[in-house]
PDB file of N, CA, C and O in Angstrom:
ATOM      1  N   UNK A   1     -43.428  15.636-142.795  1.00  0.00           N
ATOM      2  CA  UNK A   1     -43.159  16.708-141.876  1.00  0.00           C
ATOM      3  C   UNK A   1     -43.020  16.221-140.441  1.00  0.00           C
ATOM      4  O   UNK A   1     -42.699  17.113-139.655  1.00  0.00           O
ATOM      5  N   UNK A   2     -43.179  15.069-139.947  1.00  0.00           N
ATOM      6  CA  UNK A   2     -43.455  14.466-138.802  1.00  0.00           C
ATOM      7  C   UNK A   2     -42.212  13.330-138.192  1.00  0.00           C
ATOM      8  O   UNK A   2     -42.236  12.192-137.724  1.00  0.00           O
ATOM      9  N   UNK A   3     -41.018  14.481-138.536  1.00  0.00           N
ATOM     10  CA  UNK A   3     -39.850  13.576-138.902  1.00  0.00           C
ATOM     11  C   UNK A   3     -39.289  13.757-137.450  1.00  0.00           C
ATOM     12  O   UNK A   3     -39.324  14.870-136.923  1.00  0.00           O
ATOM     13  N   UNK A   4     -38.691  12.494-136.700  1.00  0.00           N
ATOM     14  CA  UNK A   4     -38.393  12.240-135.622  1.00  0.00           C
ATOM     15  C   UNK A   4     -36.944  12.748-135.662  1.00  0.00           C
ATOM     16  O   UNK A   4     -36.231  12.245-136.530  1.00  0.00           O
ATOM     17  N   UNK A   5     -36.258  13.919-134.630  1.00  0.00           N
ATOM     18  CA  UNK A   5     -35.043  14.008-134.740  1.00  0.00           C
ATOM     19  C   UNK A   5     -33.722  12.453-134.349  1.00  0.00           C
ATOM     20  O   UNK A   5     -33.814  11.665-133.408  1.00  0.00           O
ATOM     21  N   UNK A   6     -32.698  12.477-135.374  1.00  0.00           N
ATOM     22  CA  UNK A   6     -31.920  11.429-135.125  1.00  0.00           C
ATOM     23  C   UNK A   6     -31.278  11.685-133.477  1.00  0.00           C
ATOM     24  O   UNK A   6     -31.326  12.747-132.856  1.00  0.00           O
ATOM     25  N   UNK A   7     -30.599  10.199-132.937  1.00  0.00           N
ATOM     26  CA  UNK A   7     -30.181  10.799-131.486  1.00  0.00           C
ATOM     27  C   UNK A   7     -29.040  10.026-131.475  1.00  0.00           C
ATOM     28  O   UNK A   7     -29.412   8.920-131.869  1.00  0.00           O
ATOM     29  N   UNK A   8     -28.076   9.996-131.288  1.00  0.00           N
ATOM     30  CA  UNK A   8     -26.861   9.160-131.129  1.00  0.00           C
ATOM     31  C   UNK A   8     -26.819   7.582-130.827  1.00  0.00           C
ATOM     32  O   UNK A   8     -27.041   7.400-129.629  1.00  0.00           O
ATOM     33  N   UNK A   9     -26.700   6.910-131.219  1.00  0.00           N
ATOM     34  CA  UNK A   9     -26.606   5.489-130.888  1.00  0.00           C
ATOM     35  C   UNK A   9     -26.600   4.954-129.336  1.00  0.00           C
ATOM     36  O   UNK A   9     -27.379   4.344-128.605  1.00  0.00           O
ATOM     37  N   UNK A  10     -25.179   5.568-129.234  1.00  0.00           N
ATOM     38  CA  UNK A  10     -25.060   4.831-127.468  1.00  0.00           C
ATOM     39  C   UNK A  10     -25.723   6.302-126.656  1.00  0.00           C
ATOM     40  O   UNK A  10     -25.618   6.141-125.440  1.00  0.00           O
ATOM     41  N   UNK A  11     -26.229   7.375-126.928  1.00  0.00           N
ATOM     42  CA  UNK A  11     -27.044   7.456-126.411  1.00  0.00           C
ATOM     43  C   UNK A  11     -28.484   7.329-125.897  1.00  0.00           C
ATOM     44  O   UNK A  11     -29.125   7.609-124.884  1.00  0.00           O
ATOM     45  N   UNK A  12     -28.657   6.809-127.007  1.00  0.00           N
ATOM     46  CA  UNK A  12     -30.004   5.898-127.229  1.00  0.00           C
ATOM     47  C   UNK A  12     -29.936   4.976-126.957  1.00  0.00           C
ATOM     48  O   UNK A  12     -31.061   4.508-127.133  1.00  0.00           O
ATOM     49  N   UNK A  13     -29.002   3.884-126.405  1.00  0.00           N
ATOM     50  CA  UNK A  13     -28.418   2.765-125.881  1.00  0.00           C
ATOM     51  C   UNK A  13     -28.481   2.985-124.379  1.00  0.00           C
ATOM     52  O   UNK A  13     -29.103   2.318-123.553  1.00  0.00           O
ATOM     53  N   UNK A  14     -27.832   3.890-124.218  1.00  0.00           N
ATOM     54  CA  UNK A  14     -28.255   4.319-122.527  1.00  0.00           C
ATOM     55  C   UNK A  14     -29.102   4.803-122.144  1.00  0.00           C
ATOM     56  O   UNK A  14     -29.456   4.233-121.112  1.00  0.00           O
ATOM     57  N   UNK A  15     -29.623   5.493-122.351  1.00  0.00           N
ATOM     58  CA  UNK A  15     -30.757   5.925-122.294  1.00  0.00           C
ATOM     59  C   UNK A  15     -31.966   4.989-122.137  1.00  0.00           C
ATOM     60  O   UNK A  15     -32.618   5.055-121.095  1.00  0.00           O
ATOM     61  N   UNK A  16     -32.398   3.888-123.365  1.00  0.00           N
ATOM     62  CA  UNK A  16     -32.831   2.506-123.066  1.00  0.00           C
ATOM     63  C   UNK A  16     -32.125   1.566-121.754  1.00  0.00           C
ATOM     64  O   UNK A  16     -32.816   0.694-121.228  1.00  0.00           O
ATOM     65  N   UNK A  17     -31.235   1.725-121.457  1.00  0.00           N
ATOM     66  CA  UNK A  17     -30.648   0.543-120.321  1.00  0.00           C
ATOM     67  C   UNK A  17     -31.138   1.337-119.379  1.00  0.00           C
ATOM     68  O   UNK A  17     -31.824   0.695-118.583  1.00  0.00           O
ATOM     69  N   UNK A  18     -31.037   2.994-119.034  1.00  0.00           N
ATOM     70  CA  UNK A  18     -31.478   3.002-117.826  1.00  0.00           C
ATOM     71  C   UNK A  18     -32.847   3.624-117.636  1.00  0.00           C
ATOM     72  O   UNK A  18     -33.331   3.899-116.538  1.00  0.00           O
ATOM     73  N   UNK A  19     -33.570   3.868-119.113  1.00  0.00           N
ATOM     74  CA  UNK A  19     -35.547   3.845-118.528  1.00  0.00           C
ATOM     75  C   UNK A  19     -36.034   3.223-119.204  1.00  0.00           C
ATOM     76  O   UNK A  19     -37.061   3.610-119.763  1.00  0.00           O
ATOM     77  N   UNK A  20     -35.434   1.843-119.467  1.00  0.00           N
ATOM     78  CA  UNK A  20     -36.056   0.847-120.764  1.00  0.00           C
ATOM     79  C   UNK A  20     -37.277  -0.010-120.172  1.00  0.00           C
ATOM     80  O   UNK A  20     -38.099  -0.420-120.991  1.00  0.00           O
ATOM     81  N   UNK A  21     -37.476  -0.337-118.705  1.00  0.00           N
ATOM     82  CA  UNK A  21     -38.340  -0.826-118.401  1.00  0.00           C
ATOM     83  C   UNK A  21     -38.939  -0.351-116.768  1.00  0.00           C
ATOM     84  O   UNK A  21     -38.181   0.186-115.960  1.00  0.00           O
ATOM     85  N   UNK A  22     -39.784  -0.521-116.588  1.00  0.00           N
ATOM     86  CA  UNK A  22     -40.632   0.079-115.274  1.00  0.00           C
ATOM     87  C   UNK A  22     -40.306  -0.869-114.268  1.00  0.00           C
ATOM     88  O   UNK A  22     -40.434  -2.086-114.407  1.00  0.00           O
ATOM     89  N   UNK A  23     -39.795  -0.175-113.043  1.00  0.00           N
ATOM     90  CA  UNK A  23     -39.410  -1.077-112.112  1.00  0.00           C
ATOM     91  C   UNK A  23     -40.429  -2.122-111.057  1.00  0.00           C
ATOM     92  O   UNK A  23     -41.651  -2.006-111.154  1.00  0.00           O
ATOM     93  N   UNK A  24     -39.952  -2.921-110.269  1.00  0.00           N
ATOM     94  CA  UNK A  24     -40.939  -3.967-109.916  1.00  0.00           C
ATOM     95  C   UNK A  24     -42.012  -3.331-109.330  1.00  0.00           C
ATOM     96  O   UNK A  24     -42.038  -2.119-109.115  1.00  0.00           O
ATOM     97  N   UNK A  25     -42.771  -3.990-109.102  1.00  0.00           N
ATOM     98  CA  UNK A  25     -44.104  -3.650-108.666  1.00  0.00           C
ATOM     99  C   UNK A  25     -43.696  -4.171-106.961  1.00  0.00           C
ATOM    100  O   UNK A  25     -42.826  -4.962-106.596  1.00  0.00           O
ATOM    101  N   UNK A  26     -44.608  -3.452-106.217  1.00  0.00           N
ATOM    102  CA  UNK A  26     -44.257  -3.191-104.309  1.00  0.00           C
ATOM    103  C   UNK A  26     -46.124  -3.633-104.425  1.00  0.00           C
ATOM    104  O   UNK A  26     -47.153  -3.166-104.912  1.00  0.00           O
ATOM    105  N   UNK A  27     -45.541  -5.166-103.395  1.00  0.00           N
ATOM    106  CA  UNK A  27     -47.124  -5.399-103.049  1.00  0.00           C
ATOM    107  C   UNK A  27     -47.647  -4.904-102.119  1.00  0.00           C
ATOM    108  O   UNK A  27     -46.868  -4.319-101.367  1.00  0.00           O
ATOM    109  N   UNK A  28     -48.796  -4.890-101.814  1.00  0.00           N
ATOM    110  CA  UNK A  28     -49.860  -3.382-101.061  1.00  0.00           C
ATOM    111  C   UNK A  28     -49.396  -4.603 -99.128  1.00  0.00           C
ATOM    112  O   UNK A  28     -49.615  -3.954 -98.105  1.00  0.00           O
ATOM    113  N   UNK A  29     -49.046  -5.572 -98.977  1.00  0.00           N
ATOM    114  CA  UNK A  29     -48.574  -5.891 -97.738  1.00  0.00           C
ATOM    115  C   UNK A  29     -47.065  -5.437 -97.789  1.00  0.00           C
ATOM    116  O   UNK A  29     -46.749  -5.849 -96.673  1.00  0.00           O
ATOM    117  N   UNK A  30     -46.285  -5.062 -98.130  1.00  0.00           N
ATOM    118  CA  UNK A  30     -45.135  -4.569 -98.280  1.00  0.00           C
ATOM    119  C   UNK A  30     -45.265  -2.883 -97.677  1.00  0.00           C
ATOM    120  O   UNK A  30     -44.703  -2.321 -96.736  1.00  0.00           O
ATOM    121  N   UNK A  31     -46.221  -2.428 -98.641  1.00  0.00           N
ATOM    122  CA  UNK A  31     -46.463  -0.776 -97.863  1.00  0.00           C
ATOM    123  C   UNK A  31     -46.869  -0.701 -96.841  1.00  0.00           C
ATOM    124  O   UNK A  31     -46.293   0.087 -96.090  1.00  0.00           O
ATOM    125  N   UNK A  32     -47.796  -1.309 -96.424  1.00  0.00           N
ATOM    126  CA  UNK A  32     -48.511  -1.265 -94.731  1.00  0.00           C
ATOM    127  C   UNK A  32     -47.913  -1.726 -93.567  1.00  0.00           C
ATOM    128  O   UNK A  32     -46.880  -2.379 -93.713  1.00  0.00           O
ATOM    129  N   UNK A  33     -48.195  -1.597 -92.808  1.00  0.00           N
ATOM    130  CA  UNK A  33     -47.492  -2.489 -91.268  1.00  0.00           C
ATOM    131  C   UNK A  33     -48.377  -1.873 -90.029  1.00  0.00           C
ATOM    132  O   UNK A  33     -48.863  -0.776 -89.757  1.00  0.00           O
ATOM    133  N   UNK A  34     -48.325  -3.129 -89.448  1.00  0.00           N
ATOM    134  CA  UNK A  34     -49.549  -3.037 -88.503  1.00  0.00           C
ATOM    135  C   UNK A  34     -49.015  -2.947 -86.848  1.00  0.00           C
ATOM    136  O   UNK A  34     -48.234  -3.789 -86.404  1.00  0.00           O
ATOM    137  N   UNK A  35     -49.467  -1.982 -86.133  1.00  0.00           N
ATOM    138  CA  UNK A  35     -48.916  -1.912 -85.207  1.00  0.00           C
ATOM    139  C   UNK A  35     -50.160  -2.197 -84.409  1.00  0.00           C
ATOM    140  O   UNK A  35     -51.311  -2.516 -84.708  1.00  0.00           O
ATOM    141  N   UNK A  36     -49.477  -1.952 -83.216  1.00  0.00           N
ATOM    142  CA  UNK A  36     -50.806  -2.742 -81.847  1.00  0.00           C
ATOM    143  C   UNK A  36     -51.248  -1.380 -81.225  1.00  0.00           C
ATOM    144  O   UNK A  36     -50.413  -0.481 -81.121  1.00  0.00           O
ATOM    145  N   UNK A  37     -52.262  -1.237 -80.897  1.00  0.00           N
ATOM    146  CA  UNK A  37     -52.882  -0.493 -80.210  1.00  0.00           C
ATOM    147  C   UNK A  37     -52.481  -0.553 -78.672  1.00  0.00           C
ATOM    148  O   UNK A  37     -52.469  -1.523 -77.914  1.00  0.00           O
ATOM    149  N   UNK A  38     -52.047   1.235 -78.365  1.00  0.00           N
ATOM    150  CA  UNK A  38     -52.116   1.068 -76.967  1.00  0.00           C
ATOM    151  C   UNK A  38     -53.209   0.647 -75.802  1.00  0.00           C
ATOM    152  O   UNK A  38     -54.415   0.760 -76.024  1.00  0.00           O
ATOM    153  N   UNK A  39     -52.780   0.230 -74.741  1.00  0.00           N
ATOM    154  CA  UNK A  39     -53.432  -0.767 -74.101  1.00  0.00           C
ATOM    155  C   UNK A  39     -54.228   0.255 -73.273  1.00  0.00           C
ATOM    156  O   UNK A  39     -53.719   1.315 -72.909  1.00  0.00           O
ATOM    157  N   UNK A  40     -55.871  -0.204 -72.902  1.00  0.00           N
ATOM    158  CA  UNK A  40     -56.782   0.674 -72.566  1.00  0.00           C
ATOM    159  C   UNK A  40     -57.987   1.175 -73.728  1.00  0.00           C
ATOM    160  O   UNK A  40     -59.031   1.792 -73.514  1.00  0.00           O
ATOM    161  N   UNK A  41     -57.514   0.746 -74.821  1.00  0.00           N
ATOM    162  CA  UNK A  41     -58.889   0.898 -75.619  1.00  0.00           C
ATOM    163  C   UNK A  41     -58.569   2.521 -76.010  1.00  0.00           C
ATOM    164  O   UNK A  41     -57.667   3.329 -75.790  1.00  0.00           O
ATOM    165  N   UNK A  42     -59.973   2.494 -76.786  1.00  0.00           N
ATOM    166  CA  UNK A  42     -60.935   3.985 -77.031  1.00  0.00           C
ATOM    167  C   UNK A  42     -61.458   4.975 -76.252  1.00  0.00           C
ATOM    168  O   UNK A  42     -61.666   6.109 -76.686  1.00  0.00           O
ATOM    169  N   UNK A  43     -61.711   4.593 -75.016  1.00  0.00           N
ATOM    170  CA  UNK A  43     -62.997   5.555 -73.963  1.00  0.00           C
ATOM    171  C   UNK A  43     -61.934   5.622 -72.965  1.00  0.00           C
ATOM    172  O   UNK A  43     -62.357   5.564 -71.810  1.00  0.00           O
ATOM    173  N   UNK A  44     -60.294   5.760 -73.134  1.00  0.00           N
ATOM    174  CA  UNK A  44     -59.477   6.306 -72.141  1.00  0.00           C
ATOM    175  C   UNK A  44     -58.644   8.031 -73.183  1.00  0.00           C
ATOM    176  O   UNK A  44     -57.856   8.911 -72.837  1.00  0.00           O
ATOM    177  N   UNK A  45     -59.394   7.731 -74.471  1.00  0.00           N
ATOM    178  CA  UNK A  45     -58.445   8.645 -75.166  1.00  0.00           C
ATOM    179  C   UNK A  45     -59.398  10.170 -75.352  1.00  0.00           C
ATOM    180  O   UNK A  45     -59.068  11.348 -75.490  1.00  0.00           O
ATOM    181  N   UNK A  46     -60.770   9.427 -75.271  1.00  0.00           N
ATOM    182  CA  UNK A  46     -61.973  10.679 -75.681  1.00  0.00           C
ATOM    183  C   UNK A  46     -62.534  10.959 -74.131  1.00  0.00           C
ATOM    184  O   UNK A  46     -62.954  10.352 -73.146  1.00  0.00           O
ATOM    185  N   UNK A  47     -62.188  12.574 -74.709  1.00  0.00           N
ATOM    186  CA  UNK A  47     -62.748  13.477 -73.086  1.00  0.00           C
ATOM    187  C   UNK A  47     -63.817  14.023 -73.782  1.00  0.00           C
ATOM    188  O   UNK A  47     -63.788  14.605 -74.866  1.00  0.00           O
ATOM    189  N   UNK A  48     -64.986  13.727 -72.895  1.00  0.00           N
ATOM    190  CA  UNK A  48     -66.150  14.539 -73.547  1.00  0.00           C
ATOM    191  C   UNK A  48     -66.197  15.767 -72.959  1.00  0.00           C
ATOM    192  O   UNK A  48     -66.701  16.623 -73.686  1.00  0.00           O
ATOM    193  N   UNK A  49     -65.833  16.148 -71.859  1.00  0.00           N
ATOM    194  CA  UNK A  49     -66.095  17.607 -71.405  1.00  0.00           C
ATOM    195  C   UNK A  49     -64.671  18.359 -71.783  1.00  0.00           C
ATOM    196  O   UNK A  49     -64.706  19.577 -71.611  1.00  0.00           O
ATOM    197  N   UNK A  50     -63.556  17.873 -72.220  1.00  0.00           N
ATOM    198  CA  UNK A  50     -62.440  18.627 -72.781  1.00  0.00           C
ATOM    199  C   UNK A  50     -62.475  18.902 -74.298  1.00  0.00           C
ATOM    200  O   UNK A  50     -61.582  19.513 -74.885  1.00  0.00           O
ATOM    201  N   UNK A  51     -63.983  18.217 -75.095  1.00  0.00           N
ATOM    202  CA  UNK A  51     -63.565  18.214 -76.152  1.00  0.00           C
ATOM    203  C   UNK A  51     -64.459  19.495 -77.019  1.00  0.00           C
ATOM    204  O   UNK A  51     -64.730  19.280 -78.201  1.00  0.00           O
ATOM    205  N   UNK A  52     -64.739  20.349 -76.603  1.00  0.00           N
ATOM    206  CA  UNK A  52     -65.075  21.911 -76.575  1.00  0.00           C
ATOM    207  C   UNK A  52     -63.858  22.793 -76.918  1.00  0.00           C
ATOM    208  O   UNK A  52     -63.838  23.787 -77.644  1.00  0.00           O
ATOM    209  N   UNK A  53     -62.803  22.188 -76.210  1.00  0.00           N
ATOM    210  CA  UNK A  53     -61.526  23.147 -76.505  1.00  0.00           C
ATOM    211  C   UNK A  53     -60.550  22.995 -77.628  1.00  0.00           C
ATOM    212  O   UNK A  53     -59.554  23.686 -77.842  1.00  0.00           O
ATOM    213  N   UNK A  54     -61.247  21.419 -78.682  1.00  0.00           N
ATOM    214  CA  UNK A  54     -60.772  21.405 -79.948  1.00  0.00           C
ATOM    215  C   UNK A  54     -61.544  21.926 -80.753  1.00  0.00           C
ATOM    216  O   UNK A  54     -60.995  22.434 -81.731  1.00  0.00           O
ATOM    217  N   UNK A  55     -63.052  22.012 -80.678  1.00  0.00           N
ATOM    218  CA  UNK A  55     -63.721  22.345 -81.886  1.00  0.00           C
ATOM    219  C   UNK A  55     -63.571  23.861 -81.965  1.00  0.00           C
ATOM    220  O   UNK A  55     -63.849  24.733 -81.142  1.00  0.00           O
ATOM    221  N   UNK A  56     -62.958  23.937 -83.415  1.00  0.00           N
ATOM    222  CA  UNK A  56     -62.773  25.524 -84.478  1.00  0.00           C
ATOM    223  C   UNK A  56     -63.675  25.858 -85.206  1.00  0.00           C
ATOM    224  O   UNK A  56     -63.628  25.197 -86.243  1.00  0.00           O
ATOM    225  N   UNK A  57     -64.587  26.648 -85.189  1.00  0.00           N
ATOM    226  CA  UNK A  57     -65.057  27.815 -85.626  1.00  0.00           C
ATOM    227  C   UNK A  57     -65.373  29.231 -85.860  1.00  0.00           C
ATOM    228  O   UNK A  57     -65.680  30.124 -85.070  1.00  0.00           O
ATOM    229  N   UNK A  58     -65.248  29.221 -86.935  1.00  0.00           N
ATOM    230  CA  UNK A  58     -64.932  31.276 -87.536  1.00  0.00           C
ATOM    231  C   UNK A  58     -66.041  32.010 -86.388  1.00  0.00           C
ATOM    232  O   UNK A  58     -65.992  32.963 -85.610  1.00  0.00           O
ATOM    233  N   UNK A  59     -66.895  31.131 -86.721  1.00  0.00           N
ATOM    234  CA  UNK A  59     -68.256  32.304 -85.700  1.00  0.00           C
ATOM    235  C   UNK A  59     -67.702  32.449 -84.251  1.00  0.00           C
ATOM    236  O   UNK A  59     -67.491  33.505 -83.654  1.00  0.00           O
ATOM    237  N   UNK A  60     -67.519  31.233 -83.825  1.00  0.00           N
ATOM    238  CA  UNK A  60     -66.878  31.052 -82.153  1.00  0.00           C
ATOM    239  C   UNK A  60     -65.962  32.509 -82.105  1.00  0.00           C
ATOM    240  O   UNK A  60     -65.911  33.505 -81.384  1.00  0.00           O
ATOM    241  N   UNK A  61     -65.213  31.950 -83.440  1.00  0.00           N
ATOM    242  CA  UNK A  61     -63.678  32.771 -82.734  1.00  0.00           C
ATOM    243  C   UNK A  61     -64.258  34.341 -82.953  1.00  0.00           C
ATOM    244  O   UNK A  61     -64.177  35.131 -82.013  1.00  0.00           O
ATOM    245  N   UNK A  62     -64.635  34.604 -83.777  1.00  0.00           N
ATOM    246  CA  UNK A  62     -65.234  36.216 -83.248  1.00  0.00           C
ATOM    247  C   UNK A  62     -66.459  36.533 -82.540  1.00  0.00           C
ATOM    248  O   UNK A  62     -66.947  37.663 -82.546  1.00  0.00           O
ATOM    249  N   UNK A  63     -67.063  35.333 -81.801  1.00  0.00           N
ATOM    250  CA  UNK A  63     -67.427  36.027 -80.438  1.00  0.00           C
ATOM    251  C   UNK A  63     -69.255  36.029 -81.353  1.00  0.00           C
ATOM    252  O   UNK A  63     -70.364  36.193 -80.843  1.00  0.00           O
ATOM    253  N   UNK A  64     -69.018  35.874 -82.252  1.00  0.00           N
ATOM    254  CA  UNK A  64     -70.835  36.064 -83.097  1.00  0.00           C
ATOM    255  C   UNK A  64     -71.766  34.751 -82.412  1.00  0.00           C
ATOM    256  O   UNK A  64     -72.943  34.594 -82.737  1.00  0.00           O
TER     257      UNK A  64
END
């Protein structure tokens, strides 16, 4: 009962040529790339007294 339907030759021929095997493998330095940090560091980007006007909260926003 577990009978595989037949499929055409050269479609089964093509079909194999074009997903017959898994394409190359992408090495993990290939995906990444490293850029330079703008000049001035960390402690020119963080405002401590501006940074009240990013933090979101439900309670804030209705005033509770």
């Amino acid at each position: 009962m577990n009978e595989e339907p037949t499929a055409d030759a050269a479609a089964a021929a093509a079909r194999r040529a074009r997903f017959g095997r898994l394409p190359e493998r992408i090495r993990f330095e290939d995906m990444t790339q490293e850029v330079e940090a703008a000049p001035g560091g960390v402690d020119t980007a963080y405002d401590p007294e501006g940074s009240w006007k990013y933090y979101s909260c439900l309670a804030l926003d209705l005033g509770l």
